[in-house]
Jmol script that loads the backbone (N, CA, C; Angstrom):
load data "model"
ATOM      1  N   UNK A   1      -4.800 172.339  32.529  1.00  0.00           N
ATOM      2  CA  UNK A   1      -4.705 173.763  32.755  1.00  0.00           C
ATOM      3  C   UNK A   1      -5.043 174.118  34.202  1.00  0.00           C
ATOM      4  N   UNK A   2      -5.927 173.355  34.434  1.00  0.00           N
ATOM      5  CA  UNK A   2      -6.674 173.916  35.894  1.00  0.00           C
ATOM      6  C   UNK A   2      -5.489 173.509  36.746  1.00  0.00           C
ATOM      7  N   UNK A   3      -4.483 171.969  36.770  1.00  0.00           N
ATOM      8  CA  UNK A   3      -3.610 172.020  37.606  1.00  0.00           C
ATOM      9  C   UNK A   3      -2.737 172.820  37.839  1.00  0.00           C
ATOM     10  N   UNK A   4      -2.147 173.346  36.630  1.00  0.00           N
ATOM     11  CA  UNK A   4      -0.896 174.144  36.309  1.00  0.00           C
ATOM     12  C   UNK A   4      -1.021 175.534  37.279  1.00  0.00           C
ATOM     13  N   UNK A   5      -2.430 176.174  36.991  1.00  0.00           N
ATOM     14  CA  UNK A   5      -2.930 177.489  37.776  1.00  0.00           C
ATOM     15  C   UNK A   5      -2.869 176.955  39.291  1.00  0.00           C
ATOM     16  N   UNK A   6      -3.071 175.652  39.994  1.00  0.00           N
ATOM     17  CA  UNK A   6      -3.082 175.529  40.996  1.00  0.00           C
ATOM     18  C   UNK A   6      -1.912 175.013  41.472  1.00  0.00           C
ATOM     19  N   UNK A   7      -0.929 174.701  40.611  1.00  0.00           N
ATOM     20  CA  UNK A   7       0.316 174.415  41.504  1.00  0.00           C
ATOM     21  C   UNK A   7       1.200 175.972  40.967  1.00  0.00           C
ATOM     22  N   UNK A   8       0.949 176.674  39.908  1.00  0.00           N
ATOM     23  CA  UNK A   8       1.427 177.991  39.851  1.00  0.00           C
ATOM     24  C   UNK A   8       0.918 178.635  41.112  1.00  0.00           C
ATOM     25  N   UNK A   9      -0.141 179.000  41.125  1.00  0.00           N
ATOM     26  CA  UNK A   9      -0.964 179.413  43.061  1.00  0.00           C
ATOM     27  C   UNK A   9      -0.354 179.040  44.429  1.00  0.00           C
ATOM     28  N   UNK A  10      -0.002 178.060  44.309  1.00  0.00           N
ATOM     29  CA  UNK A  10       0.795 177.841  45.086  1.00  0.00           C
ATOM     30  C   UNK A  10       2.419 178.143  45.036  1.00  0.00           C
ATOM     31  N   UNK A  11       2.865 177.668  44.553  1.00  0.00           N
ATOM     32  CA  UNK A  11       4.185 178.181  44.462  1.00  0.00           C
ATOM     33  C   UNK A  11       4.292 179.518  44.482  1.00  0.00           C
ATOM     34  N   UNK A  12       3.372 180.562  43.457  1.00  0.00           N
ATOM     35  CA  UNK A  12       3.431 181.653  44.214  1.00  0.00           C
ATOM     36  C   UNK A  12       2.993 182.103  45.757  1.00  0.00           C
ATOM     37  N   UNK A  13       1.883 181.605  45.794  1.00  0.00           N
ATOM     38  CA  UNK A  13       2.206 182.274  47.279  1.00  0.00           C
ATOM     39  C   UNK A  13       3.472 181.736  47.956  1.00  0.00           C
ATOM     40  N   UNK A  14       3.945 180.437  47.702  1.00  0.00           N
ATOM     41  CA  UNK A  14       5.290 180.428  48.568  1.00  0.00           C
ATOM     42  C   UNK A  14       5.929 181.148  48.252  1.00  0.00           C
ATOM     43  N   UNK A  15       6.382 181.440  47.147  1.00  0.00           N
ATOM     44  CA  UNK A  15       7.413 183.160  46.501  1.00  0.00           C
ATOM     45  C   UNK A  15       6.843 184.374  47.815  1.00  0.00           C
ATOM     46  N   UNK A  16       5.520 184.605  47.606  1.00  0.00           N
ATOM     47  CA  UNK A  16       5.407 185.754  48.032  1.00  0.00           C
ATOM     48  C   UNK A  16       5.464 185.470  49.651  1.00  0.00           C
ATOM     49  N   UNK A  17       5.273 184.215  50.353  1.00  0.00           N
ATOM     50  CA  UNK A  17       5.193 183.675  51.931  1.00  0.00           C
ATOM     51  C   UNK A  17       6.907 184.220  52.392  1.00  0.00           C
ATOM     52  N   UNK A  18       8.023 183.499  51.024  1.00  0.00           N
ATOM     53  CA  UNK A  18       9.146 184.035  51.717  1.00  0.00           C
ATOM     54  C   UNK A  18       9.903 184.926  51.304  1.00  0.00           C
ATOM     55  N   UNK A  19       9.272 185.599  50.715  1.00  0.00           N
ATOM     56  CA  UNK A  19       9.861 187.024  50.048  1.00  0.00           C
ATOM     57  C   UNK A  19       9.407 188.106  51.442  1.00  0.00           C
ATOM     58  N   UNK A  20       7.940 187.905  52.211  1.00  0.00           N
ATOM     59  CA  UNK A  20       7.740 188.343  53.183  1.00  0.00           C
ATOM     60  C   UNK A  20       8.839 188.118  54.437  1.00  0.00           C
ATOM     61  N   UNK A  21       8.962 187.168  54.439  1.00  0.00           N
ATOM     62  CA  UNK A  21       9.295 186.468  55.859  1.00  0.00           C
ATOM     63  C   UNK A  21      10.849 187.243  55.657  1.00  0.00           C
ATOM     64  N   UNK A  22      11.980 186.871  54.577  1.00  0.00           N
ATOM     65  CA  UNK A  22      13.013 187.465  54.090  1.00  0.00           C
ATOM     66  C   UNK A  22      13.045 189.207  54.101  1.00  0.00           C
ATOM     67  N   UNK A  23      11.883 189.857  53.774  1.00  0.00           N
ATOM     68  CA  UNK A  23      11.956 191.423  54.140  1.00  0.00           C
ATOM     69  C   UNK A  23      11.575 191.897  55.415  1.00  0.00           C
ATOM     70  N   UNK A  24      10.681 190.976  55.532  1.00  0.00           N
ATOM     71  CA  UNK A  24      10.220 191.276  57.266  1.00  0.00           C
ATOM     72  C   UNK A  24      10.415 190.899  58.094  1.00  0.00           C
ATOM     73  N   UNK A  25      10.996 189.898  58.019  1.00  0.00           N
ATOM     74  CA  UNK A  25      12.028 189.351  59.157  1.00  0.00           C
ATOM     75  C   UNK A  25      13.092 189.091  59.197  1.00  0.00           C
ATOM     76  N   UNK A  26      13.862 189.109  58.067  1.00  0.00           N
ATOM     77  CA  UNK A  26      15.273 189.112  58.224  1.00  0.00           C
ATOM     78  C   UNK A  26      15.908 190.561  57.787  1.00  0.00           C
ATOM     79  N   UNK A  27      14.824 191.275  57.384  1.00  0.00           N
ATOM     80  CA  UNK A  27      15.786 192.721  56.646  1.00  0.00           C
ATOM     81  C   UNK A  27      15.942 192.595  55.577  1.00  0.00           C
ATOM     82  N   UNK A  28      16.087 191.893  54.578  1.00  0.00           N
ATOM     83  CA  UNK A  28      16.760 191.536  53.332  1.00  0.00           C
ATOM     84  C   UNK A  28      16.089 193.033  52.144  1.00  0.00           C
ATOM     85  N   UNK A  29      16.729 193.287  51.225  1.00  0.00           N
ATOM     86  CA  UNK A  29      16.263 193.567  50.064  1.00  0.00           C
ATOM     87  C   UNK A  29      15.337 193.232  49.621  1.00  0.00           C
ATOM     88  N   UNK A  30      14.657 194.079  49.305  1.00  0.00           N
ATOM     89  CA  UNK A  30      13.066 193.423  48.640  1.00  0.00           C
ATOM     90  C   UNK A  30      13.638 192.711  47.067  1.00  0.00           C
ATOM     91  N   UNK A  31      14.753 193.216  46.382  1.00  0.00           N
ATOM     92  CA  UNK A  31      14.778 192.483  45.336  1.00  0.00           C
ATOM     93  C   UNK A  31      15.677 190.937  45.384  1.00  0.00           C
ATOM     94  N   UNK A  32      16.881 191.115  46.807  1.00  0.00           N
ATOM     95  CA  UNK A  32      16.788 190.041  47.120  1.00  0.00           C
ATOM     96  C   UNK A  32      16.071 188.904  47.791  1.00  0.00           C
ATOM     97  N   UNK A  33      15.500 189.307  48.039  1.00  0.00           N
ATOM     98  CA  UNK A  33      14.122 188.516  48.980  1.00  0.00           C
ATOM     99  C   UNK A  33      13.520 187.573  47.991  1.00  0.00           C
ATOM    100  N   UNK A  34      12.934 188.467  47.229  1.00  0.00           N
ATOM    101  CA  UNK A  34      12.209 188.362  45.826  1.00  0.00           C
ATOM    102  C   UNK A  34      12.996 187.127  45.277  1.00  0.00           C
ATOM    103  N   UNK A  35      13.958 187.421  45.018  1.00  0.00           N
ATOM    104  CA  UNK A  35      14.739 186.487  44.154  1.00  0.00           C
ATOM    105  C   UNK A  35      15.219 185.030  44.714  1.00  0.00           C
ATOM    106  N   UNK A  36      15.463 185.194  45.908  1.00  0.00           N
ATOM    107  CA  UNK A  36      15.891 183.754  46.863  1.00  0.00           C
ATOM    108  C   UNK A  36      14.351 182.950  46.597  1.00  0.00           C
ATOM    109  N   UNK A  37      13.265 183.570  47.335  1.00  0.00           N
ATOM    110  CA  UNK A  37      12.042 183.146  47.257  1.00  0.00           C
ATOM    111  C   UNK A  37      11.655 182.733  46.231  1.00  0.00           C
ATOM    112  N   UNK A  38      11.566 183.213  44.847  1.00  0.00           N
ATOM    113  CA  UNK A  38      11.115 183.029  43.418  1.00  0.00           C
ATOM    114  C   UNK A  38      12.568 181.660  42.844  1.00  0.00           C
ATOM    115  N   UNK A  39      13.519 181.473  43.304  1.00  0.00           N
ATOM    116  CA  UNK A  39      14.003 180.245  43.393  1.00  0.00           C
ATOM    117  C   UNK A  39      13.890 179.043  43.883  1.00  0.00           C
ATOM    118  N   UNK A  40      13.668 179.623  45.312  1.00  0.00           N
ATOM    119  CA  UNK A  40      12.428 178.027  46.103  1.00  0.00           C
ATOM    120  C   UNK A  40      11.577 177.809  45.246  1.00  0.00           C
ATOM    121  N   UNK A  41      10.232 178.681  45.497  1.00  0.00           N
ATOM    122  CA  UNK A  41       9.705 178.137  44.681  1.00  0.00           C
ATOM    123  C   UNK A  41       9.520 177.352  43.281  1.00  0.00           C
ATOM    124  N   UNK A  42      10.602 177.966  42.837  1.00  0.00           N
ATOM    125  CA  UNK A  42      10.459 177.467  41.258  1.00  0.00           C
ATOM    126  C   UNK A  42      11.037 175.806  41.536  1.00  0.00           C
ATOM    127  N   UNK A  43      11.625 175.232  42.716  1.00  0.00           N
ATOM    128  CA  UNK A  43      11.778 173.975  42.698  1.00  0.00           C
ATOM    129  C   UNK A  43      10.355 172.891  42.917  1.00  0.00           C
ATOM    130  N   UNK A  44       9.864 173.429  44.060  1.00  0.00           N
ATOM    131  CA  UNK A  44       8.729 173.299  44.341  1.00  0.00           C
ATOM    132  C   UNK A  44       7.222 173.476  42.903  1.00  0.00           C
ATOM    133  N   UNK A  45       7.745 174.367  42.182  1.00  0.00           N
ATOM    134  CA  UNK A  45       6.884 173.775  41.099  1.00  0.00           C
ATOM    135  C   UNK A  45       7.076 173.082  39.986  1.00  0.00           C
ATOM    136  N   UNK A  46       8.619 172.938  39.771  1.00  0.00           N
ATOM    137  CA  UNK A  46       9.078 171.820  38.858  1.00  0.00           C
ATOM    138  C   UNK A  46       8.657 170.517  39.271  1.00  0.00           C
ATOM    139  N   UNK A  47       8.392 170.150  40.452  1.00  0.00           N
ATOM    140  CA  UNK A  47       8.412 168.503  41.229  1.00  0.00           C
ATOM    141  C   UNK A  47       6.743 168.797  40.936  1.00  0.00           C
ATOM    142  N   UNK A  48       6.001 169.680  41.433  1.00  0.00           N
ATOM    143  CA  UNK A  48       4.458 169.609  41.033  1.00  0.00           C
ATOM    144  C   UNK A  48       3.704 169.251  39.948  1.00  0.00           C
ATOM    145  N   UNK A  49       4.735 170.207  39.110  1.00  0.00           N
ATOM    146  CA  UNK A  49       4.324 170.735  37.960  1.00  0.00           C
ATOM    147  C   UNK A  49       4.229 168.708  37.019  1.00  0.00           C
ATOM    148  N   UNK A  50       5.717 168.225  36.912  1.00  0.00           N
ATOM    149  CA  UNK A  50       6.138 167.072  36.548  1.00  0.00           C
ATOM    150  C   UNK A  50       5.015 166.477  36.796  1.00  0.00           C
ATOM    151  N   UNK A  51       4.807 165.695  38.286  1.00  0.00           N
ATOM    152  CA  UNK A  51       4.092 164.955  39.051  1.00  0.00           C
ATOM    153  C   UNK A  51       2.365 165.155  38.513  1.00  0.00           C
ATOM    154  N   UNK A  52       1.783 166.430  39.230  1.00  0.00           N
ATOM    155  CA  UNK A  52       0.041 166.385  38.474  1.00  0.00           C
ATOM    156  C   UNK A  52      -0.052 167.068  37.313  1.00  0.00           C
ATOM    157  N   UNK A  53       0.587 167.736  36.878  1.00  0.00           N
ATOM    158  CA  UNK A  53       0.101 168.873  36.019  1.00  0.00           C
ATOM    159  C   UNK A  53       0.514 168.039  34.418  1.00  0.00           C
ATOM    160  N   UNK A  54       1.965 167.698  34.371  1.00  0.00           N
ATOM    161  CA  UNK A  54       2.100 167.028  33.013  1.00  0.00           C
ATOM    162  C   UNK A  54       2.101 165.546  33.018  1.00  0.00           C
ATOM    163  N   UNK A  55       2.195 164.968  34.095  1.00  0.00           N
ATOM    164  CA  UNK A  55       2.345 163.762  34.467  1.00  0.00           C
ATOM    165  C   UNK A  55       3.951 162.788  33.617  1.00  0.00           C
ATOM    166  N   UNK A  56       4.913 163.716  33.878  1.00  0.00           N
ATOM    167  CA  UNK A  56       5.972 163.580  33.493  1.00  0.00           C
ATOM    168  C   UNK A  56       6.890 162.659  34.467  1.00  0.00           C
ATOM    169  N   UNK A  57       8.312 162.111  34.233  1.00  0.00           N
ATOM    170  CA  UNK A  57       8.763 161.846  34.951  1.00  0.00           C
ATOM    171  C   UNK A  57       9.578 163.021  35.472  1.00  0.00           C
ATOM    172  N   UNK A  58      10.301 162.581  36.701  1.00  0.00           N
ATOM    173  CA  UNK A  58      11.475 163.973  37.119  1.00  0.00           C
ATOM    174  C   UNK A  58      12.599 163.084  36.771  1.00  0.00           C
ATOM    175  N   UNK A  59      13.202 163.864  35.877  1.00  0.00           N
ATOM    176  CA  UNK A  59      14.595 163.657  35.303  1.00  0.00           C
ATOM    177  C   UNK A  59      15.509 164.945  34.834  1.00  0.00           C
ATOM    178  N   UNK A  60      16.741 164.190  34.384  1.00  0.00           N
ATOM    179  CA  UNK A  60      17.542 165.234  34.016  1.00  0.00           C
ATOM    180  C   UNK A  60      16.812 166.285  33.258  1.00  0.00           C
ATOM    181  N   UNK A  61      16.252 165.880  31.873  1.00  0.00           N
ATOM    182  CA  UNK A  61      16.282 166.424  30.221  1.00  0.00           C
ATOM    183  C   UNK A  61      15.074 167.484  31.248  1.00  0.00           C
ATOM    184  N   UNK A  62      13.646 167.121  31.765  1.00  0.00           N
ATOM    185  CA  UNK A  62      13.046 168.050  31.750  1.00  0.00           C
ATOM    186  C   UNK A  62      13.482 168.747  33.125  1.00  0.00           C
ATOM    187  N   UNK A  63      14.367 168.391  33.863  1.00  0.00           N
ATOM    188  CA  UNK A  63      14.852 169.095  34.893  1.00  0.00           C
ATOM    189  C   UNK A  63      15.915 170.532  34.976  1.00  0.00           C
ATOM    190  N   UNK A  64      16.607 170.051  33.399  1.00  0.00           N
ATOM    191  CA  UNK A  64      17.075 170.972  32.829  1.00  0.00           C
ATOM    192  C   UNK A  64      16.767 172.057  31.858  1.00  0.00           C
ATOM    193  N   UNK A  65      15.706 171.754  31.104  1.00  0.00           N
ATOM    194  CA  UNK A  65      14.778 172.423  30.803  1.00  0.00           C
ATOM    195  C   UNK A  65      14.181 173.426  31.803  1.00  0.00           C
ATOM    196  N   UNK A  66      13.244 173.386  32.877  1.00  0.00           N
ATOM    197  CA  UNK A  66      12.615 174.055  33.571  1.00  0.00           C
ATOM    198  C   UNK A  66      13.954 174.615  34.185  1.00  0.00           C
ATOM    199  N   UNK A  67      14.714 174.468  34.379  1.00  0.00           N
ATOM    200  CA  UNK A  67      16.012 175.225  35.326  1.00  0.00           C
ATOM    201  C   UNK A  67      16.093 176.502  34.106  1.00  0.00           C
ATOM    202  N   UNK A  68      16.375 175.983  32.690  1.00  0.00           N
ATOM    203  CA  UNK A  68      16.346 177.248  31.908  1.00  0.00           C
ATOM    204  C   UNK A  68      15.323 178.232  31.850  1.00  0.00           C
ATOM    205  N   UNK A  69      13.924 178.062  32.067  1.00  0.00           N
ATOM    206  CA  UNK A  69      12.703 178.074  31.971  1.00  0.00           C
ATOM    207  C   UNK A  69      12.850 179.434  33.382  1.00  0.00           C
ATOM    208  N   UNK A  70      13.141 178.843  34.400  1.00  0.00           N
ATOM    209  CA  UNK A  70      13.080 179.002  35.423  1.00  0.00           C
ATOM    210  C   UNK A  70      13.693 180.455  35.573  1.00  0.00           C
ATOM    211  N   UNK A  71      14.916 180.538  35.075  1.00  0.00           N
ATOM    212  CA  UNK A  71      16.215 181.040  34.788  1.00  0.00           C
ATOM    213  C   UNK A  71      15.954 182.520  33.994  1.00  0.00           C
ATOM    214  N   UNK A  72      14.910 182.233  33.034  1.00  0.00           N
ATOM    215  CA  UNK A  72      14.620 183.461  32.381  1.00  0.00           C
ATOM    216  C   UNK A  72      13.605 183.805  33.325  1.00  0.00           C
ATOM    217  N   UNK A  73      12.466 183.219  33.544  1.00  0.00           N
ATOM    218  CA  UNK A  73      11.624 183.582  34.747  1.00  0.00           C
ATOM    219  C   UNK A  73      12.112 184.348  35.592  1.00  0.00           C
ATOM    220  N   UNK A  74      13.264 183.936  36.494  1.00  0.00           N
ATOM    221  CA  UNK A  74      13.698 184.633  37.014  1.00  0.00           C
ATOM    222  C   UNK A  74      14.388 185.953  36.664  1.00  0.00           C
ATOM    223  N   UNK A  75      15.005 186.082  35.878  1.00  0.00           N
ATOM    224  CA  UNK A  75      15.786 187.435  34.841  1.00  0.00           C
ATOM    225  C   UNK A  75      14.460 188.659  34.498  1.00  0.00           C
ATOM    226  N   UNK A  76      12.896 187.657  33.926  1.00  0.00           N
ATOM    227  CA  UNK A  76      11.709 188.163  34.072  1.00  0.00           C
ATOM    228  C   UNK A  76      12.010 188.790  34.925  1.00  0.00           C
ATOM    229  N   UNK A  77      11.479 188.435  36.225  1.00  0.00           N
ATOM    230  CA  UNK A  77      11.008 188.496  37.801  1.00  0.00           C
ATOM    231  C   UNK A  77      12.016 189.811  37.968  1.00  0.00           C
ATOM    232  N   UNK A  78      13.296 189.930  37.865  1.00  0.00           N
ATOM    233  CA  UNK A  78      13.981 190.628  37.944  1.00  0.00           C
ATOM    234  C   UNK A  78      13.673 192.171  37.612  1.00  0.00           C
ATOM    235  N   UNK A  79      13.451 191.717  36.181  1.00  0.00           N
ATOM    236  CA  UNK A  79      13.896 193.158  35.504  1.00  0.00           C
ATOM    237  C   UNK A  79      12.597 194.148  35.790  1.00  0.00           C
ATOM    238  N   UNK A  80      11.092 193.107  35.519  1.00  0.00           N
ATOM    239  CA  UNK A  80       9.894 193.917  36.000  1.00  0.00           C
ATOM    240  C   UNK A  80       9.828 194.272  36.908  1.00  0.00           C
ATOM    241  N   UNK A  81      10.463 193.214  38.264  1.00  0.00           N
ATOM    242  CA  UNK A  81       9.918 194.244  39.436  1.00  0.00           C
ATOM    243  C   UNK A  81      11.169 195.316  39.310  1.00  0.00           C
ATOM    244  N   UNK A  82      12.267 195.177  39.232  1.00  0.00           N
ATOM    245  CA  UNK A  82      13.112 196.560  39.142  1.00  0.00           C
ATOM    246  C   UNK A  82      12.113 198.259  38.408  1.00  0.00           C
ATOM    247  N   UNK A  83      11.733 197.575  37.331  1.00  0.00           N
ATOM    248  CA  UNK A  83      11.530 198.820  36.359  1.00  0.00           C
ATOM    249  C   UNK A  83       9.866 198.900  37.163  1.00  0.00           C
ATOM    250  N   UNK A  84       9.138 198.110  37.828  1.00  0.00           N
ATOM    251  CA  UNK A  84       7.724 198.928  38.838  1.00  0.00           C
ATOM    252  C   UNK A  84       8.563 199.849  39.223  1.00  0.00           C
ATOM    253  N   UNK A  85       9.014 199.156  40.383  1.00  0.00           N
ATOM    254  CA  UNK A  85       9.456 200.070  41.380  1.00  0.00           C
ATOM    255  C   UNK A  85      10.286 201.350  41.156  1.00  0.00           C
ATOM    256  N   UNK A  86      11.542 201.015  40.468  1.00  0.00           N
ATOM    257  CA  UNK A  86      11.838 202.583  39.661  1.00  0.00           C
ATOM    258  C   UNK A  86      10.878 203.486  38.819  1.00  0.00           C
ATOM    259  N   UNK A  87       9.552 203.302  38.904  1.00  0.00           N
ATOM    260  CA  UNK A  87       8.421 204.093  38.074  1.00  0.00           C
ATOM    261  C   UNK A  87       7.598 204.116  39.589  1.00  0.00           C
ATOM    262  N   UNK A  88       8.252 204.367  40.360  1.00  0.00           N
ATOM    263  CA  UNK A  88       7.464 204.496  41.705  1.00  0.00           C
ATOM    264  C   UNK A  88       6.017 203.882  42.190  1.00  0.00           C
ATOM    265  N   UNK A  89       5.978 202.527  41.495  1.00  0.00           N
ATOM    266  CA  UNK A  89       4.742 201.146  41.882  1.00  0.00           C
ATOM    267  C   UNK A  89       5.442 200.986  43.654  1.00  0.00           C
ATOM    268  N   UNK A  90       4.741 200.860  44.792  1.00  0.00           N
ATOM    269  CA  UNK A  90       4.748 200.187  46.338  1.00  0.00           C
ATOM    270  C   UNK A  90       5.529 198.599  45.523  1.00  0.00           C
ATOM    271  N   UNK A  91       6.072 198.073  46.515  1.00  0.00           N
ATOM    272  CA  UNK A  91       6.663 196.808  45.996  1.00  0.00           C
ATOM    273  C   UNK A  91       5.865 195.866  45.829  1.00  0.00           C
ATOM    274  N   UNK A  92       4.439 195.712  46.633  1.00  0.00           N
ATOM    275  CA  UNK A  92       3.841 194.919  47.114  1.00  0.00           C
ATOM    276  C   UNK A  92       2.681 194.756  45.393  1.00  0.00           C
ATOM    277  N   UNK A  93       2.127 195.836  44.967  1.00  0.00           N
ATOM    278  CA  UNK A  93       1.690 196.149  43.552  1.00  0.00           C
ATOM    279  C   UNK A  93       2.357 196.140  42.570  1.00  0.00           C
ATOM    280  N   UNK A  94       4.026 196.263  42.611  1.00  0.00           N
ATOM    281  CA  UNK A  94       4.925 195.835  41.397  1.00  0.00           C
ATOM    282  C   UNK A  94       5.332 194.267  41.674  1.00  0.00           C
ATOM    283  N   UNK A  95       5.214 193.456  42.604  1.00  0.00           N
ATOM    284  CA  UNK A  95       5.342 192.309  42.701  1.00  0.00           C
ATOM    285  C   UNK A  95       3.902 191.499  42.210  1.00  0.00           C
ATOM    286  N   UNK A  96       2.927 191.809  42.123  1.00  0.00           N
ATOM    287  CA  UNK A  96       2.053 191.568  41.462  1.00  0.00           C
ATOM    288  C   UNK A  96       2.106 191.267  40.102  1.00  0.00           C
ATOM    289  N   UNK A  97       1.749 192.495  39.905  1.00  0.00           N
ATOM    290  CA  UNK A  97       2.212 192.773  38.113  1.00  0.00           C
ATOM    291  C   UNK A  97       3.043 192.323  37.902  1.00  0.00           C
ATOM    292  N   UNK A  98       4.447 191.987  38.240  1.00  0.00           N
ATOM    293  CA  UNK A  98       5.802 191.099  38.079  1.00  0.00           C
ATOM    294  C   UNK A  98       5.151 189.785  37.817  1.00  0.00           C
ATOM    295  N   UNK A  99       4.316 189.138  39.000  1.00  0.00           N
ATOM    296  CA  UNK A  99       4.252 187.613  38.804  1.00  0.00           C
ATOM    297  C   UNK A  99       2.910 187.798  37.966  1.00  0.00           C
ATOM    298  N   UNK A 100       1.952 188.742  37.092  1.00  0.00           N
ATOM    299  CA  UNK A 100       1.471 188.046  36.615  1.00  0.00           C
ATOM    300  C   UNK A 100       2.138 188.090  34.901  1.00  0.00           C
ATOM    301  N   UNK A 101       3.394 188.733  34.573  1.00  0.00           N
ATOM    302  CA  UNK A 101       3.909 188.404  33.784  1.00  0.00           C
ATOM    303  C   UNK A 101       4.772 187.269  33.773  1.00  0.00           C
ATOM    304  N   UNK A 102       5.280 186.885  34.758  1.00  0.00           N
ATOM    305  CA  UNK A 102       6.041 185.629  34.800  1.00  0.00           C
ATOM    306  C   UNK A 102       5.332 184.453  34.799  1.00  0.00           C
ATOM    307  N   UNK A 103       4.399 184.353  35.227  1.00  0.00           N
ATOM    308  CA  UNK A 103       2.724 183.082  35.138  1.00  0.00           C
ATOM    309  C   UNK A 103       2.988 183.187  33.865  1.00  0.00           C
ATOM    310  N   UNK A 104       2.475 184.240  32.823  1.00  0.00           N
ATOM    311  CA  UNK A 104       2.350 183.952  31.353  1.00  0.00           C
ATOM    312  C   UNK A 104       3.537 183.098  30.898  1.00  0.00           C
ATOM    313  N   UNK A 105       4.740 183.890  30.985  1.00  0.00           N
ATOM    314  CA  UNK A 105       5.336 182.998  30.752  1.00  0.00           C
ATOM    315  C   UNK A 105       6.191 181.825  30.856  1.00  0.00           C
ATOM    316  N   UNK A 106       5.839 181.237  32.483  1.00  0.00           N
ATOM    317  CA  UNK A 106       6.019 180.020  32.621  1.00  0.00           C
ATOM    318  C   UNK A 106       4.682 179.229  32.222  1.00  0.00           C
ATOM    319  N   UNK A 107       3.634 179.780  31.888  1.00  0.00           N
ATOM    320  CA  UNK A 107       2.473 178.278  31.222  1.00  0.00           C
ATOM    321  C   UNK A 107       2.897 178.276  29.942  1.00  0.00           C
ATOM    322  N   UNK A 108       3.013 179.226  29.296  1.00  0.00           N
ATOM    323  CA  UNK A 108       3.780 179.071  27.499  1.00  0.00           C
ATOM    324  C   UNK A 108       4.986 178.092  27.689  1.00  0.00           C
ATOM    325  N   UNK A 109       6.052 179.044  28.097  1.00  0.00           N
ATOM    326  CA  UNK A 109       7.042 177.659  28.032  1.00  0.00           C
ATOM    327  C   UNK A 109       7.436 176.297  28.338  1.00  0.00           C
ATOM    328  N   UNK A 110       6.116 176.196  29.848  1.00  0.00           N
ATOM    329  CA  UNK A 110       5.736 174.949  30.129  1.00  0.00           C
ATOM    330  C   UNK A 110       4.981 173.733  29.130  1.00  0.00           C
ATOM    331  N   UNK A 111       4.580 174.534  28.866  1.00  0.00           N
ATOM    332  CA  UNK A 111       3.233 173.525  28.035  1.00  0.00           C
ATOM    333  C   UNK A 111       3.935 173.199  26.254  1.00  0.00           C
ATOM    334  N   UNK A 112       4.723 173.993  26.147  1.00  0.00           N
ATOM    335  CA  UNK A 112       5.227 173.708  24.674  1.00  0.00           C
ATOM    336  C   UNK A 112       6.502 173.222  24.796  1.00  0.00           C
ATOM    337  N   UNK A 113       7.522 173.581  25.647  1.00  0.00           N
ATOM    338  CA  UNK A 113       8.583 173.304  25.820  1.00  0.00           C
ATOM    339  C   UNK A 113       9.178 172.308  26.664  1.00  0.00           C
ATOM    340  N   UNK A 114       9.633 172.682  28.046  1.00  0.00           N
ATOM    341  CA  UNK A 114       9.769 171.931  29.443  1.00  0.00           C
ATOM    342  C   UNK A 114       9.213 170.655  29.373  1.00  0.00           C
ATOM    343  N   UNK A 115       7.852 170.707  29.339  1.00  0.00           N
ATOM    344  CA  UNK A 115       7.387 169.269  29.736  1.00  0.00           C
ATOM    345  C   UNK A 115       6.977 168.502  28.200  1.00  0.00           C
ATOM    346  N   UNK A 116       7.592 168.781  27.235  1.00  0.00           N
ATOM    347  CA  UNK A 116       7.439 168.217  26.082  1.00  0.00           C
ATOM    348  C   UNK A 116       8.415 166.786  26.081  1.00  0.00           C
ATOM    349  N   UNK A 117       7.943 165.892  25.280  1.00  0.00           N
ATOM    350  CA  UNK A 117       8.964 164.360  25.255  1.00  0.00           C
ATOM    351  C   UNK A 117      10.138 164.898  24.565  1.00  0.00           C
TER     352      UNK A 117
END
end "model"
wireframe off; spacefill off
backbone 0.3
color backbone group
């Protein structure tokens, strides 16, 4: 558990490192930003996640798994921060609340699903 929170910690802040860098320095959409970023990362924590957290191999079956995993995560990521921000949340406080619903449910589907044999 303790790994999972620390390679989730990380990967988010990389979400949120280039979701910054993408709005603030390139201009982008905050919901595209959001979304390019929350895709890096999610590679970056599939290879983590595998490696310390379940001590899995990286292969297809659970590679495809977490891509689905990932996939709703992202659709998550989507729809919450849309509906903050249309309820007038700053992006920076609906991106919050966004990822700490998407944490929930990437450790659920991680731990029962994804990295299952």
């Amino acid at each position: 558990m303790f790994s999972f929170l620390v390679v989730g910690g990380s990967a988010t802040a990389l979400h949120y490192v280039l979701t910054l860098l993408f709005v603030y320095g390139a201009g982008m959409d905050v919901l595209a930003a959001s979304t390019i970023g929350y895709a890096l990362s999610a590679i970056a924590n599939y290879l983590l996640n595998a490696r310390l957290t379940f001590r899995t191999e990286v292969g297809y079956r659970g590679a495809l798994r977490f891509t689905v995993m990932a996939l709703m995560g992202w659709l998550l990521n989507y729809v919450l921060l849309r509906a903050l921000i249309a309820i007038g949340l700053a992006a920076a406080i609906a991106q919050v609340l966004t990822t700490l619903g998407v944490i929930t449910w990437n450790y659920l589907v991680s731990a029962f699903w994804t990295f299952r044999p």
